[in-house]
C-alpha positions as CSV (number, residue, x, y, z in Angstrom):
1,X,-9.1,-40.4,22.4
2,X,-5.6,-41.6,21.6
3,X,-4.2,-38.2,20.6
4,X,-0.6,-39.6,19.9
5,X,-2.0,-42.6,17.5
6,X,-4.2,-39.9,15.4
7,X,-1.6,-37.9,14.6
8,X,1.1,-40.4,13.7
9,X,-1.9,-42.6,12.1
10,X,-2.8,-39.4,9.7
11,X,0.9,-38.3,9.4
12,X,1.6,-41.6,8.1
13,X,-1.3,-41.5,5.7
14,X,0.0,-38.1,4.5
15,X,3.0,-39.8,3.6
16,X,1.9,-43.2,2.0
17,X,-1.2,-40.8,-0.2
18,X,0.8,-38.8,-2.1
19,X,-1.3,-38.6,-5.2
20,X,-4.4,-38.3,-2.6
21,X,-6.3,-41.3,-3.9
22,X,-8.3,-41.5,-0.8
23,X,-12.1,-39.2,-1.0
24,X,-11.9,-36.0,0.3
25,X,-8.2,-36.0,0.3
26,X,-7.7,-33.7,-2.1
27,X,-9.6,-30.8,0.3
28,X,-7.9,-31.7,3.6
29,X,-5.2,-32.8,2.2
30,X,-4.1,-35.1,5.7
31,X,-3.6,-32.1,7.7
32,X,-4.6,-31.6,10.9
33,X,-5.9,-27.5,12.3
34,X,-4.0,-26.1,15.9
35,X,-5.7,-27.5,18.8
36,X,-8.2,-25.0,20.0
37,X,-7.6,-23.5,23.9
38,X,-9.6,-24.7,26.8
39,X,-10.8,-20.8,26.8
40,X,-11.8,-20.7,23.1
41,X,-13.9,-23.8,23.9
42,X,-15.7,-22.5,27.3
43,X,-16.3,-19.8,25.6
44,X,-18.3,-21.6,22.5
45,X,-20.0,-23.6,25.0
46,X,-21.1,-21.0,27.4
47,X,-22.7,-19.0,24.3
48,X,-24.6,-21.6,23.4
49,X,-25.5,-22.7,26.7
50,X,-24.2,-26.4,26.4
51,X,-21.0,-29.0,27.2
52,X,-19.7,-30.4,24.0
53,X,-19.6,-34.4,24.3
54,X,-16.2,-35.3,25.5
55,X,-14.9,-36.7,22.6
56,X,-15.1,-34.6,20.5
57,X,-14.4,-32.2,23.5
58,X,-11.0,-33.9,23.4
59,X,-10.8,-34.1,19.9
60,X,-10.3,-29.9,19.2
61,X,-8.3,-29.8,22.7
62,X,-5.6,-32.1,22.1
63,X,-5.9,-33.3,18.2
64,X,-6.7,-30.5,15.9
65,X,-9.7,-28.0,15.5
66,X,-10.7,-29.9,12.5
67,X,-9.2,-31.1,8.9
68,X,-8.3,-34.8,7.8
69,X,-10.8,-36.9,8.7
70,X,-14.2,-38.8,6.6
71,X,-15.6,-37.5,4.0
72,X,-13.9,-34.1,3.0
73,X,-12.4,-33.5,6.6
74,X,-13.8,-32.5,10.0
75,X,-15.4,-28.8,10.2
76,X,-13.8,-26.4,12.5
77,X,-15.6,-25.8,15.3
78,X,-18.5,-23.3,14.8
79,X,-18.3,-23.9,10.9
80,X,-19.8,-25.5,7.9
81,X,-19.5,-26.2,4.3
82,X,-21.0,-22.9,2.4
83,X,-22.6,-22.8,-1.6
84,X,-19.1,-22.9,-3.1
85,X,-17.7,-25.5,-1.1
86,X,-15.9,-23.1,1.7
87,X,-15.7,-23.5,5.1
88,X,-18.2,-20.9,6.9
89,X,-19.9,-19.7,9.8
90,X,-23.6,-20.9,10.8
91,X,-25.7,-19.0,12.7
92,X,-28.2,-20.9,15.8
93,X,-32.0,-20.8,14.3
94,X,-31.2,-20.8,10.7
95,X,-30.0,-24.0,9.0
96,X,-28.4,-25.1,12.2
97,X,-31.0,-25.6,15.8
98,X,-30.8,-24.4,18.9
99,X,-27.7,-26.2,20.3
100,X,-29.2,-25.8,24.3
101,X,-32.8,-27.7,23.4
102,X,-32.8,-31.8,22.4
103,X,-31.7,-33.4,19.9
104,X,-35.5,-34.3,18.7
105,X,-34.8,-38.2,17.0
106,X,-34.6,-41.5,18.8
107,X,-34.1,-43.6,15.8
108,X,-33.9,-42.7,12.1
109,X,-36.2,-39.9,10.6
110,X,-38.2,-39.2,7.3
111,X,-40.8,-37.6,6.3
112,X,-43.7,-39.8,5.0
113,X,-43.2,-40.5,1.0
114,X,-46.5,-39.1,0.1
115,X,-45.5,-36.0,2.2
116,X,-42.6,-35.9,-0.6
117,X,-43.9,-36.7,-3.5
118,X,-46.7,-35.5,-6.2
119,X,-49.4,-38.0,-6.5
120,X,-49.5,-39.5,-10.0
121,X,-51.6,-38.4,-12.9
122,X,-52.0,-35.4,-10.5
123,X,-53.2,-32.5,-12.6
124,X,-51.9,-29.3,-10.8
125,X,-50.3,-26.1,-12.1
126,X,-47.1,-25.6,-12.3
127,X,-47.7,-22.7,-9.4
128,X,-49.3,-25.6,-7.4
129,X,-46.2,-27.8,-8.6
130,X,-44.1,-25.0,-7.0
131,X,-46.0,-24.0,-3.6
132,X,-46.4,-28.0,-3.4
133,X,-42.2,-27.8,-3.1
134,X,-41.8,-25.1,-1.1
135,X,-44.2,-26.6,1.6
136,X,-42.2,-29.8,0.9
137,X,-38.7,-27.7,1.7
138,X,-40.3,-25.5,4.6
139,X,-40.6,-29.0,6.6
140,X,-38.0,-30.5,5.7
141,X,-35.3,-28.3,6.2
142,X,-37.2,-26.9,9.2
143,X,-33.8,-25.8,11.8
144,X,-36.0,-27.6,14.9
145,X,-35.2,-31.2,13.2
146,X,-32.0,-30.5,13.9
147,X,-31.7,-28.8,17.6
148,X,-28.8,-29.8,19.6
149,X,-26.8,-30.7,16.8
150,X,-24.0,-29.2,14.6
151,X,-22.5,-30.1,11.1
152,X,-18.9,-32.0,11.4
153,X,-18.8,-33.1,7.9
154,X,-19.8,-33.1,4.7
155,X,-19.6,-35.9,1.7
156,X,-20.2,-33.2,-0.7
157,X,-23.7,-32.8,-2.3
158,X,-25.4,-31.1,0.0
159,X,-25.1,-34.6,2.2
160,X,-23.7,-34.3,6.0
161,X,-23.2,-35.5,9.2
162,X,-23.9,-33.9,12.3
163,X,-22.8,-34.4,16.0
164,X,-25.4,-34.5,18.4
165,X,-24.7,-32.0,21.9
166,X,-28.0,-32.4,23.7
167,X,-30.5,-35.0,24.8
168,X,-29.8,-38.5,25.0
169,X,-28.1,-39.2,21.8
170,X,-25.8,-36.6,22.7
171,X,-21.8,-37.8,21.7
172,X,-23.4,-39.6,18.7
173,X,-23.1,-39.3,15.0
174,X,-25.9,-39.0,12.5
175,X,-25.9,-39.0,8.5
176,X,-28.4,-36.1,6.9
177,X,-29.8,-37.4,3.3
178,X,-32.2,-35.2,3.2
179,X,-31.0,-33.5,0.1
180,X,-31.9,-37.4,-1.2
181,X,-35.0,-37.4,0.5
182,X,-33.4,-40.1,2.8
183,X,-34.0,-38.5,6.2
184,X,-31.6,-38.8,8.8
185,X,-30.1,-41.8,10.4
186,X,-27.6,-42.7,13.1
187,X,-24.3,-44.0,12.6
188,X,-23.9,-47.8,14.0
189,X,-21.9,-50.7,14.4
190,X,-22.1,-54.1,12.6
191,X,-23.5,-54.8,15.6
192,X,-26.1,-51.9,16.0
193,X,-24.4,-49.7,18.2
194,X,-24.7,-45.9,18.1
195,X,-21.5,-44.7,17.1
196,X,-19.8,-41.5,19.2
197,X,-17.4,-39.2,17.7
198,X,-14.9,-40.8,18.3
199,X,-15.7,-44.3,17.2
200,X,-16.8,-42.8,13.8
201,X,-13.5,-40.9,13.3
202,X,-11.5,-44.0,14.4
203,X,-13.6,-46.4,11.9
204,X,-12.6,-43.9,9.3
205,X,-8.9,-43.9,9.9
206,X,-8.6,-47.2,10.6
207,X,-10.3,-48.3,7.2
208,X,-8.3,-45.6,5.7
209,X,-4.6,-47.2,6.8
210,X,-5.5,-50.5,5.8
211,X,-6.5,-49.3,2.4
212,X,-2.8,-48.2,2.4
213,X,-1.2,-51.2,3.9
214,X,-0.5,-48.7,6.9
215,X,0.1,-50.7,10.2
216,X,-1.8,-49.0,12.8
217,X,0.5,-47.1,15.3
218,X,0.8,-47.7,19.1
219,X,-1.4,-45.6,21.4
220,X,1.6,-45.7,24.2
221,X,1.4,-41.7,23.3
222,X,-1.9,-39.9,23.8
């Protein structure tokens, strides 16, 4: 990644958004976290029994652990959005997978729509109603549809995206609307292409300067 160009690219953003017009810019506010160490990184990985993709590897090395970025800003590593909004820790096995096992989707996910929805005219109780949902939440929400991924963002909601770390999608981006009943789905070009980490972050701050009549920087630093 061109570390040099992301800085300057979001400093200049900083600058030009002063009323923090842009989404999300009022949380992140175009600031960047310290770098994490190569130790503090091994040492997530090596819990968790995984390589992050280099990317995004590169990303908390030499850019920032996190902050301006789509949506509301990039997650530190390790961390999510919590039920007032806050930045917090998740735990493997509960709403986050298993990191070490595969990322289970090849293409974009649902559930089927009569797995989600009542039938009509249906005449159940409102206990049936209720055990109905909570069969409905159980699978969908189930922490193996997500092994060998992590949260990096959220659009607020309860709507995120996730980086995949394991299997063949691994380095990739993928939108959760599950919260809309929309499943999950990669991130791709015009053109199809699975978006990585860093093509996704890229797309956002490149979109993001032109909105602001920003030239884009040179990359001769990185």
């Amino acid at each position: 990644m061109r570390y040099g160009l992301v800085r300057r690219a979001v400093e200049a953003l900083r600058q030009r958004d002063t009323a923090l017009e842009q989404f999300g810019a009022l949380q992140h506010r175009y600031q960047l976290n310290p770098p994490l160490s190569e130790p503090e990184v091994m040492s997530f990985e090596e819990r968790r029994g995984i390589r992050l993709p280099e990317g995004y590897r590169d990303f908390v090395l030499n850019v920032g652990d996190g902050g301006a970025g789509p949506e509301y800003g990039v997650f530190k590593l390790g961390r999510m959005d919590g039920l007032m909004g806050e930045e917090t820790v998740w735990k493997e096995g509960e709403f986050v997978g298993r990191l070490s096992l595969c990322w289970p989707h090849r293409e974009a996910w649902n559930l089927p729509k009569e797995m989600l929805q009542l039938p009509p005219f249906h005449d159940l109780s409102v206990d049936a109603e209720e055990a109905f949902y909570d069969d409905v939440d159980r699978k969908y929400w189930d922490a193996a549809l997500v092994s060998g991924a992590f949260p990096i963002c959220h659009h607020g909601c309860a709507l995120r995206d996730w980086l995949i770390v394991t299997g063949p999608e691994a380095g990739q981006v993928w939108h959760d609307a599950r919260v809309d009943h929309n499943g999950l789905r990669p991130y791709e070009s015009v053109d199809g292409r699975r978006l990585t980490f860093e093509e996704w972050y890229l797309d956002w701050l490149k979109a993001t300067l032109r909105k602001f009549g920003i030239e884009e920087p040179g990359d001769a630093d990185r």
